[in-house]
N, C-alpha and C positions, 0 to 999 in steps of 0.2 A: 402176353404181348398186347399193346394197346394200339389202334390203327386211329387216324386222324383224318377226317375227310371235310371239308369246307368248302360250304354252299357260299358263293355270292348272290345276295338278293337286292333287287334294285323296289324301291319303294317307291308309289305312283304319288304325284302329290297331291291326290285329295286324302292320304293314309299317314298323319302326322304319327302314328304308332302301330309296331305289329307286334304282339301279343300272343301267338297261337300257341295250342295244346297238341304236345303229341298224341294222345291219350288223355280221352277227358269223359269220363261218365257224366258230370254234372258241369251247369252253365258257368256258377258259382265256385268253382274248383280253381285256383291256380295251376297249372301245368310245371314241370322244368323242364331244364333245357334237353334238348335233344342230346343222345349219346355222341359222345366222340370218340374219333377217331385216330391213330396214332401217325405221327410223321412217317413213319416209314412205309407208310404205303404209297404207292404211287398218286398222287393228287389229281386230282379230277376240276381242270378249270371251268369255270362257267363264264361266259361271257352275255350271257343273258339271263336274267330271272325276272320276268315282269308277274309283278303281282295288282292282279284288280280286282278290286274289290265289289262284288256279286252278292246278290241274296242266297245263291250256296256255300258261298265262299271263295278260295283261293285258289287260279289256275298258274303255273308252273309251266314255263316253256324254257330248256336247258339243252344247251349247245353245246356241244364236246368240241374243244381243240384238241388239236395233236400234242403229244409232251413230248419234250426228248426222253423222258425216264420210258421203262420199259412198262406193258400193257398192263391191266390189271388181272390179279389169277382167275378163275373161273367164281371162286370163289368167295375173292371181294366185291366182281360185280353182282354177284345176288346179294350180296349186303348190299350195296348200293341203291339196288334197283329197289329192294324193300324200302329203304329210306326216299327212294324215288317216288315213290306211286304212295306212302305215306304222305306226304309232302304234298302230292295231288287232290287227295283226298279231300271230302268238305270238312272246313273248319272255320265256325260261327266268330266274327269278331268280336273284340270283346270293344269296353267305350273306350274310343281314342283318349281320353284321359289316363287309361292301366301306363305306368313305366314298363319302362323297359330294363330287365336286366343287364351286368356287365358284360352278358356276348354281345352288346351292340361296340360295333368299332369301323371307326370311317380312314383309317389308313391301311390295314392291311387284310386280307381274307383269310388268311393264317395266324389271324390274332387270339392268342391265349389270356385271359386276366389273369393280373397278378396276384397272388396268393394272398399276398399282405394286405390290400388294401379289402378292407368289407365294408361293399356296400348292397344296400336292398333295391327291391324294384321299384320304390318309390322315393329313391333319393336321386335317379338319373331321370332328365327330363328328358323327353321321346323327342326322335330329331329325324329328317329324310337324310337317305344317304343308304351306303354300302350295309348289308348285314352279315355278319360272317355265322355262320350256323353251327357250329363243330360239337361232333359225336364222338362218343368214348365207347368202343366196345373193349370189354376184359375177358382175358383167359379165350380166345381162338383156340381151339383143337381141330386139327382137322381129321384125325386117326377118330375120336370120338364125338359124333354130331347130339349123341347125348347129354353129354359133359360141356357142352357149349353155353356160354353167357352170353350171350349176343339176344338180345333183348328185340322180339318180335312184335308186331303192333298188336297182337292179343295179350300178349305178355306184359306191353304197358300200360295199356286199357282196364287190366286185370290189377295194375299195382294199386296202392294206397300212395295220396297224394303225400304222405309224410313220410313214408318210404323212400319217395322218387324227391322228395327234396333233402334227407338226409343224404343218399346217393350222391346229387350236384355236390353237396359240401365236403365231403368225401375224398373225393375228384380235386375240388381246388384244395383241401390240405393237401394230398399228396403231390399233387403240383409246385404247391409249396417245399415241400420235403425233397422232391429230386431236383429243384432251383436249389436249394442251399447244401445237395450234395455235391451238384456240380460245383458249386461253389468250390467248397470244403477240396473238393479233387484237385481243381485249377492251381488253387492257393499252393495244395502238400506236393504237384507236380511242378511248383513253378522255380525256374531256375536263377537262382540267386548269382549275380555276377560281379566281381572286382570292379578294382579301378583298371580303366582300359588302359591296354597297354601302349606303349609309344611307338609311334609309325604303325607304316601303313599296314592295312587288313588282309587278312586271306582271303580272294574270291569265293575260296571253296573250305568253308568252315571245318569239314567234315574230316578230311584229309591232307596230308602234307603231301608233296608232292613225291618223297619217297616212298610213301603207304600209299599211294596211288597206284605208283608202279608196282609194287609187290600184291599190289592185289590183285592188279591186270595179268600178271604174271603167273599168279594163282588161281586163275577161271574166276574170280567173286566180279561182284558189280564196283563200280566206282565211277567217281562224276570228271568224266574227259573234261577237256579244255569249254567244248560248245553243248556238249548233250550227254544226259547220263547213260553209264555201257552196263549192259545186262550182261551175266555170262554166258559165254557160248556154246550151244548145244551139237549133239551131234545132228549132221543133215545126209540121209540116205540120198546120194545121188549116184545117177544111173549117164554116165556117159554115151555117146554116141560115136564113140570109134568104132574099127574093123576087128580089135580086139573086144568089144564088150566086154572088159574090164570089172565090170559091176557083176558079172557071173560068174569071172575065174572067184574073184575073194567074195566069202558073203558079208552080208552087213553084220552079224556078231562081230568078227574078225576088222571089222573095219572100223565099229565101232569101240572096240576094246583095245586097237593101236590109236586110233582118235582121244581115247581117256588115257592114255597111256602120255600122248606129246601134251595135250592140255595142263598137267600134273607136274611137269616138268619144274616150275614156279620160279622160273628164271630168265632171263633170253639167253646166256652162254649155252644152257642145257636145252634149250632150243634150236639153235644153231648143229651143234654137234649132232642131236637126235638126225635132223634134216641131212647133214653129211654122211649119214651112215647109211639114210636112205635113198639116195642121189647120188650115181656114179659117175664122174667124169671117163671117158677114155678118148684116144689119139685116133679124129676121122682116117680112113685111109683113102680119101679122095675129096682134094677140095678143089672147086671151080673158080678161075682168075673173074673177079668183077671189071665190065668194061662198062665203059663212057655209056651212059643212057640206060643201065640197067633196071628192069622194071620195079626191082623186088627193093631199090634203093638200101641194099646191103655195102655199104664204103668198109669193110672192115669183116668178113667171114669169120664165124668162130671156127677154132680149129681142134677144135671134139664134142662129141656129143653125149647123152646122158641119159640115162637108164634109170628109172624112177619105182623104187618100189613100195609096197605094204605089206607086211608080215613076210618078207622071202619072197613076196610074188610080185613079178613085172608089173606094171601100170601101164596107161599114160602120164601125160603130163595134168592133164585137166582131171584124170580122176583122184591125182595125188592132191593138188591143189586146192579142190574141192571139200576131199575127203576130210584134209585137217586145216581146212579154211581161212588158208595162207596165201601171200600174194607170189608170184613166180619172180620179184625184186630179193624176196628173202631170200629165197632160196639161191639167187645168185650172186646176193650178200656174204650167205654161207659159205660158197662152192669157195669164192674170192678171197673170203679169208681164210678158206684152209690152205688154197694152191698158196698163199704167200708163203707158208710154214710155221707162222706167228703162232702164238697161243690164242683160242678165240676168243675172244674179249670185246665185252662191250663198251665200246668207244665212244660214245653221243652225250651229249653231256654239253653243260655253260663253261665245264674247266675245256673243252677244244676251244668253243665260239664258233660262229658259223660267218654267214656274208659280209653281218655289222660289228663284227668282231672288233673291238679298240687294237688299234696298232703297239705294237714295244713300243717305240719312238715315243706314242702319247704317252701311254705307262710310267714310261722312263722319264719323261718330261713332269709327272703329276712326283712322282717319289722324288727325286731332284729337288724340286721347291718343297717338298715336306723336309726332307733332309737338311734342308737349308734355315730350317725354323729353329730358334733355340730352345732346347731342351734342358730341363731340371730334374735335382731327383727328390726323393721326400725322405728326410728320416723318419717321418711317423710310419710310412710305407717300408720300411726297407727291407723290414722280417718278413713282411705279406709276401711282395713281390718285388725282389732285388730286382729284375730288370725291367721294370716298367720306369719311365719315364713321364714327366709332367712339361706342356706347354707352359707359357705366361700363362699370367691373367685375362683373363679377356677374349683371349683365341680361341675360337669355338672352330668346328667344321664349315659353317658358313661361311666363317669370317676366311677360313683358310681357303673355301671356292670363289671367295670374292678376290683374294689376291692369285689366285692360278689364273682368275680371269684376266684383271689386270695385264699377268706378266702373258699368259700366251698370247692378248692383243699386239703385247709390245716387240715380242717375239716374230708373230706370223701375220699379226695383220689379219685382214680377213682372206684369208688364203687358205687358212684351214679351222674348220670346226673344232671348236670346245668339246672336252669329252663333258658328260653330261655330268650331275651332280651327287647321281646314283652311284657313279663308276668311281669317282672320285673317294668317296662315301667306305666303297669297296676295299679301293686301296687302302685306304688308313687302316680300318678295321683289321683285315688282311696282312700285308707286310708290314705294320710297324705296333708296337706296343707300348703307343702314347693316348695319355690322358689330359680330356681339357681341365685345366683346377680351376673348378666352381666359385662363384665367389662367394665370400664367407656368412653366414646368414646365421641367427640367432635359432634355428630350427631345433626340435629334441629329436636327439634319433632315438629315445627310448619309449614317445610317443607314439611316433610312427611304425614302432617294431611293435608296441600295443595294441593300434590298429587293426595292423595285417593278422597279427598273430587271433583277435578275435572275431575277426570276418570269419575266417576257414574253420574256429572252432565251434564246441555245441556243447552247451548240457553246465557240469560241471566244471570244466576246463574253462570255459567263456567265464563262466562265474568268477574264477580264481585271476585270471587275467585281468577283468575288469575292476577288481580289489586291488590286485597292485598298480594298477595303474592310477587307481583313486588315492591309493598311498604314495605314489610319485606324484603326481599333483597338489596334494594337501602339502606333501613336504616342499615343494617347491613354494608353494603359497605362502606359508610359513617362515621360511626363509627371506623372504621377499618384504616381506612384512616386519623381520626385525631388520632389516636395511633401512626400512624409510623409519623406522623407531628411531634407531642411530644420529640418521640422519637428521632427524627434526630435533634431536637432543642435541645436537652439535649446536643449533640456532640460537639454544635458551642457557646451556649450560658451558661458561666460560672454561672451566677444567675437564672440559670433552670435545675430543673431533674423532670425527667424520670423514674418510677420505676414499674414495672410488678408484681406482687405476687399473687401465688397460693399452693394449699397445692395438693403434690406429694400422689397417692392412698399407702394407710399402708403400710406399709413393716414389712414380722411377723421373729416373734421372739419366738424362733430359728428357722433358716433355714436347714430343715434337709430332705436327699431325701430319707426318708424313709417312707412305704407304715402307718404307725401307726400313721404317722403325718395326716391322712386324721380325723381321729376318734376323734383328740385333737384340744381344742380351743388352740389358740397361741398368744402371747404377740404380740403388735401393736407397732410399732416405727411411728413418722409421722415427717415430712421433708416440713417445711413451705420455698419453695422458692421464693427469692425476686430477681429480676433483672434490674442491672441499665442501662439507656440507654445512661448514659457521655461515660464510658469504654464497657459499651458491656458485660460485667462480671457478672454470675451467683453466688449469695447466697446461702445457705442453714442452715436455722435454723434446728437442728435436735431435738429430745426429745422422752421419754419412753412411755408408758400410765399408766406408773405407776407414773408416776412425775405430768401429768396434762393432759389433754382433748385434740380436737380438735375445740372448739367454735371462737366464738367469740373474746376473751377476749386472747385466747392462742393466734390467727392470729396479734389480736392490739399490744400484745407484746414483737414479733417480728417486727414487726415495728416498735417501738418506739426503739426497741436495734440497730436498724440500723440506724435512724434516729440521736441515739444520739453517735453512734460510727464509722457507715462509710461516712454518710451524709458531702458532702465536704460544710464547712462552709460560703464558698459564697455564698450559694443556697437562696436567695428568696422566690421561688415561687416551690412548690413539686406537683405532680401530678402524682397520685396511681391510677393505671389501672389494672381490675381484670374480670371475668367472672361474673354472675349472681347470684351466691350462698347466698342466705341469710345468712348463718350460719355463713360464714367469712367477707364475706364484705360489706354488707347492712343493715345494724339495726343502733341503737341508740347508743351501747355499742362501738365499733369504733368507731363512731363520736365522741361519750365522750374523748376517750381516743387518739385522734389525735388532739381536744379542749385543752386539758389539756395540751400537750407536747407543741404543738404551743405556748401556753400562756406563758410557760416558757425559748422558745426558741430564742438563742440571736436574729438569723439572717433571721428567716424563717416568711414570710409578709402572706403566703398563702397555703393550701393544698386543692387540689382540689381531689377527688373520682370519677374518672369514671370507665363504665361498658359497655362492652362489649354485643351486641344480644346474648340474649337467642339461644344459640345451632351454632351459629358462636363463638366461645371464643378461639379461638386459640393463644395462650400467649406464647412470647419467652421462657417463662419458661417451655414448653411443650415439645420445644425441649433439655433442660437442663435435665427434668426429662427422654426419650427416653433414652440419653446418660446413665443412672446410669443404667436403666433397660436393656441394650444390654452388660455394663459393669456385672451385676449379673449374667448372662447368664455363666460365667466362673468360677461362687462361690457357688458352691451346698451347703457350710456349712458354716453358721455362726450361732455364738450362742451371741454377746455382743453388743452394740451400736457399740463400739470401729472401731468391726472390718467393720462393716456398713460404717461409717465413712470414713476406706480407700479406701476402695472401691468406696464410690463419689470423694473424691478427685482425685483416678484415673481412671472416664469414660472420662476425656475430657483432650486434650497432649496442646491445646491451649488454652488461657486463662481460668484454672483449678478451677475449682467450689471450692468456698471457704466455707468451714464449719464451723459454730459455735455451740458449743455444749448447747442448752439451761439448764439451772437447777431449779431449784425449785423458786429460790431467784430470778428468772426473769421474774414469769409472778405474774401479775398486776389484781389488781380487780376494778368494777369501782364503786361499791358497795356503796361507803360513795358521790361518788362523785353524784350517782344518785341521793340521799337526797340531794343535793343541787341542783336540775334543777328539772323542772315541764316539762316530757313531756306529750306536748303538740299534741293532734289530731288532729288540724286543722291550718289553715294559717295565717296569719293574714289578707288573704282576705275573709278568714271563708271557703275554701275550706277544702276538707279533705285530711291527710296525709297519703300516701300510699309509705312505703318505696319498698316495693317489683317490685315497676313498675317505680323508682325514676334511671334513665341515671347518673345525674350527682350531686356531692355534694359540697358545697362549704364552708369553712370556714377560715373565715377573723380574722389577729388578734388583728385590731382595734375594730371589734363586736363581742363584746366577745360573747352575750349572743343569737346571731343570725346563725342559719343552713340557707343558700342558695340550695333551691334543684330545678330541673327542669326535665320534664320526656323525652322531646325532645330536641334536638340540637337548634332546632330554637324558642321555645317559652321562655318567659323570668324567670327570676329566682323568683322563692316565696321564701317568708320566714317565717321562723320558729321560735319563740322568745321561748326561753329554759328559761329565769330568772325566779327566785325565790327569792322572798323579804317578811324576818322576819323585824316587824316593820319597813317597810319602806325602810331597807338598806337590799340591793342584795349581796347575796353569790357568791363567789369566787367558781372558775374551775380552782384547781391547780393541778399538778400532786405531790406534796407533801399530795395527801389525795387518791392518790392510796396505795392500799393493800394486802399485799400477797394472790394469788386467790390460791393457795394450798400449804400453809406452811408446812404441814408435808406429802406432797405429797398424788397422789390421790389411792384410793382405786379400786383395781376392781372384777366385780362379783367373788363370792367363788367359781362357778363352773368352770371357768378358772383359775385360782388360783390350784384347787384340779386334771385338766390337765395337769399344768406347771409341778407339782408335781412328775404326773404318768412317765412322762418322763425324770424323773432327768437322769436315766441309761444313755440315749443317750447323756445327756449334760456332759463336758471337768469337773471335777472337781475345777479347777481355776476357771469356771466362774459360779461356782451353788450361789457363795454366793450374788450374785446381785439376782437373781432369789428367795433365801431365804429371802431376802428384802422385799419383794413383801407384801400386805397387801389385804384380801379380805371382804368381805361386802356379808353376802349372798341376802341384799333386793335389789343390785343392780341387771340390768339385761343387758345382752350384747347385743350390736348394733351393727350390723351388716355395721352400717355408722361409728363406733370408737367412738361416742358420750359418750357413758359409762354413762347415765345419762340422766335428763331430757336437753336440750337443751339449752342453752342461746341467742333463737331467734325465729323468728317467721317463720314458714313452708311459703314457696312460692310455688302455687298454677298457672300451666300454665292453 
């Protein structure tokens, strides 16, 4: 054990340098520094050290303050005192030119050098000010005063001056060595933490507030609400009733029913204990309270109670005492057994107490939630068939900003707002709806890389951070033959380039009125295609009352541009899109891009590629920004029309060109599917999996053959689609597509009987589009715009 004691010395100023020898046989000698001592001894302040400088030497006048730390042992003051009256002792200056070594230090008296830095006695230049002096003694024994290293002033008088300076260097390496073990400990003990998590913190890190109770319950310590609770022990007390109560039972007995009720680790089994030992019975005389009674009893009990420990009568205060309970519990107890009830602990946030929210509000908060329009999702519906989806947009806020709203309109200021918490509460609570996020280009395969390499170590973290480098390169990759494509559409006239994606709904009517939160609202959707020859954005637009967003709507949009902007030289087409099953990956596009090629003068090839999962970032992303920062200026529309101009004017360069879909343009593939067998496996008998399928290829020499491959580098499978009545194979013409909603589509009655409620707000001119409308009450509204069962198969990350 090493003990640290630190002298403050104050330096006179005619003494530009002090210098002394603890031990010095010759004049010519250097000295080192004096031993030090370890922090753990109690420190000894000095508030005075004047040193003056005499033809003997150096006198030492040293004051003790009080410390709050406890006294020094007998033991370290005779180390002291020896370093005391050493210290006094004569000691010849040496010339105020000698440096001074690194114990000089003028901020603190408990200053140790650092290890790292080496320097000598004549690289610090000698300065007035504070000197901190600190001793090292090694190995303390106190069982053996022979075995002791504690370095006496004969002892260093007796050393060699190279001994006592290897010693000092000694000292600061190992100073060095336990600085960078603490180090090294700090670091392996330091607690690595997440991403924080959302809302607000625990006051009390430590514990939940169930494990609180259960451990209060259990005699352990835990941190109450204001102050930490120690567990509680037993306390011998000795009453002063006319029984002296403390001498019928002894304390073993008192204290072994005492460890008996503490063990209980429950409050029901608390209670009970207390009822077994607390007997009510029936007074057989009570006295009528009158007017002015001193004892201010309004109400006499009408029996009294017999309290015991182990079998044996008490008092009331030795019971009390005994197991360190209040006399409320125990009439807590009595109360709940005379009812009859089963004892049960009842205290709890599901009662409420003073400020308890009323039903009435309750009732009034689930009311206006009730009142919101609700969606459902087919991507969700094998997860979790009964959850529900708001709009867009409705967050929890937005929904306490409209309860705010309507209870003003309601009550006035007559009655208080439940708060935001409680509101919060409710939703969570009785309903199992979700706000839908708006759609963001994010990878969830990134962020489950993340998480998953935070929490891992070693090997594991290794492998994770591989594939993750191989979802990245391949997304990279990817990305990089899109803009190849792309730049190849500019220069080569027998090549395009085409992007397409479907812009998130746009509702109909746009009204910034607060009623519009309570109303489902008509869906527009806006299939954009972009070509990479000119650089110029498309926009298929359409109602949800003319047709869907599937599959089959997306294909035919594209075959309308195919067969009216597509520049006729084109060869070779190659459609680039995100991962979406529902528009770009199934069978139903590939049919209906089979079909068009087959009939097309000039076009030898269309290829399907696809973009990583959660990298999909489509020039069309930036087409669709522009219309959304163009809305930004359009609080009210009520018709396609006016939709319409509004894309045409987000962009002043090359101006987003709009085509207005109708009825009579989307395609079915319906007759065409009876004539292809599809087929589940390859022709190398592998199986077909379009959801994981990178690239598509079809050729219009094979007619009846899909080219698919799910990497960039492995080779193309194939797909044989024919179907043969007697022998002779069916034709893939586009002469045997068919109207996929000839008298336009229907949608659920409950949006329909919304549309309705808001005629008021909508321009007279434009109701009779609206009166158009056609609804289906067995339909049910999707919160994806589906309107329907689906035309594709869910993709499953």
């Amino acid at each position: 054990m090493c003990l640290h004691i630190s002298i403050s010395l104050c330096i006179s100023a005619e003494a530009t340098a002090l210098a002394y020898n603890v031990a010095q046989q010759h004049d010519d000698v250097e000295s080192p520094m004096a031993p030090l001592f370890s922090p753990l001894t109690p420190l000894v302040t000095v508030r005075e050290a004047i040193l003056k400088e005499t033809d003997v030497g150096v006198s030492v006048l040293i004051e003790e303050n009080p410390s709050p730390i406890r006294s020094m042992t007998p033991e370290t003051f005779e180390i002291y005192q020896t370093l005391s009256n050493k210290a006094e002792s004569p000691l010849p200056f040496r010339d105020h030119q000698k440096q001074i070594s690194d114990i000089i230090s003028d901020t603190d008296s408990d200053y140790i050098p650092n290890s790292d830095e080496e320097f000598s006695d004549k690289d610090i230049p000698a300065r007035s000010g504070k000197i901190s002096v600190v001793a090292v003694v090694h190995g303390i024994d106190e069982n053996n005063k022979e075995n002791n290293n504690i370095a006496t002033v004969s002892d260093i008088d007796a050393r060699e001056p190279d001994e006592l300076t290897q010693s000092r260097e000694e000292f600061i390496d190992n100073s060095g060595n336990l600085e960078k073990l603490d180090e090294a400990e700090r670091e392996n003990n330091k607690i690595w933490e997440g991403r924080p998590k959302k809302g607000r913190k625990r006051k009390f890190q430590e514990y939940t507030l169930r494990q609180r109770k259960e451990r209060k319950y259990a005699n352990l310590s835990y941190q109450g609400k204001t102050k930490f609770v120690e567990p509680v022990v037993f306390k011998d007390y000795a009453c002063t009733c006319r029984k002296q109560c403390h001498q019928l039972i002894s304390k073993e007995q008192r204290e072994q029913e005492f460890n008996k009720y503490v063990a209980l680790t429950s409050y029901e089994a608390q209670l009970l204990f207390i009822v077994n030992c607390v007997k009510e019975t029936s007074k057989k005389r009570t006295y009528t309270v009158i007017t002015g009674n001193v004892t201010k009893k309004n109400k006499p009990r009408q029996y009294k109670r017999t309290y015991s420990i182990n079998s044996i009568e008490v008092c009331r205060d030795m019971f009390v005492n005994n197991f360190q309970i209040s006399p409320k519990k125990i009439d807590i107890s009595l109360r709940k057994n005379r009812d009859g009830k089963l004892i049960k602990d009842q205290r709890g946030y599901s009662v409420g107490g003073w400020n308890k929210t009323s039903e009435e509000d309750v009732e009034f908060v689930k009311n206006l939630i009730n009142s919101l329009p609700k969606y459902e999702s087919h991507y969700r519906r094998e997860q979790n068939s009964s959850c529900q989806y708001l709009k867009l947009g409705m967050t929890i806020q937005k929904i306490y900003e409209l309860y705010l709203e309507k209870s003003n309109e309601v009550y006035g200021k007559t009655k208080a707002p439940v708060s935001f918490s409680k509101l919060k509460n409710i939703f969570y609570k009785d309903f199992n709806l979700r706000c839908k996020a708006l759609k963001k280009d994010t990878c969830s395969r990134c962020d489950a890389f993340n998480n998953k390499i935070k929490t891992s170590t070693g090997e594991e973290q290794a492998k994770l951070n591989e594939e993750k480098m191989k979802h990245l390169k391949r997304a990279e990759d990817l990305r990089n033959d899109m803009n190849k494509d792309l730049m190849q559409a500019k220069t080569d006239e027998n090549f395009e380039c085409l992007t397409y994606d479907l812009e998130k709904t746009l509702p109909l009517p746009r009204i910034p009125t607060s009623i519009i939160f309570y109303k489902r609202q008509l869906w527009m959707y806006n299939c954009g295609i972009h070509a990479g020859s000119d650089n110029n954005g498309h926009c298929y637009v359409w109602i949800e009352g003319e047709a869907g967003r599937g599959a089959q709507e997306v294909g035919s949009c594209l075959i309308k541009y195919i067969k009216t902007k597509l520049n006729p030289k084109v060869q070779n087409l190659v459609l680039w899109s995100d991962c979406c099953g529902g528009q770009n990956r199934n069978i139903k596009i590939v049919l209906m891009l089979r079909a068009t090629l087959n009939s097309h003068q000039t076009l030898k090839t269309i290829t399907l590629k696809y973009l990583e999962s959660g990298h999909t970032f489509l020039p069309n992303d930036t087409d669709f920004s522009k219309i959304e920062a163009q809305l930004k200026y359009h609080e009210r529309i009520y018709t396609a029309d006016e939709y319409i101009a509004v894309i045409k004017k987000s962009k002043k360069k090359n101006p987003l060109q709009v085509q207005r879909m109708e009825k009579k343009d989307f395609f079915s593939t319906k007759k065409i599917e009876k004539n292809i067998v599809n087929r589940k496996v390859f022709l190398d008998k592998t199986k077909v999996n379009w959801l994981i399928t990178k690239e598509i290829l079809i050729k219009k020499e094979e007619k009846f053959v899909i080219f698919m491959k799910t990497q960039n580098e492995e080779k193309f499978k194939e797909l044989n689609i024919e179907k043969k009545i007697k022998g002779k194979s069916l034709e893939i013409s586009d002469n045997d597509f068919t109207l996929l909603w000839p008298n336009g589509k229907e949608i659920p009655q409950p949006k329909l009987d919304d549309l309705k409620s808001i005629f008021d707000f909508i321009p007279k001119d434009c109701l009779d589009f609206y009166k158009s409308l056609r609804g289906n009450p067995s339909l049910h509204d999707d919160i994806d715009g589906f309107g329907g069962e689906p035309d594709f198969a869910q993709e499953q990350e």
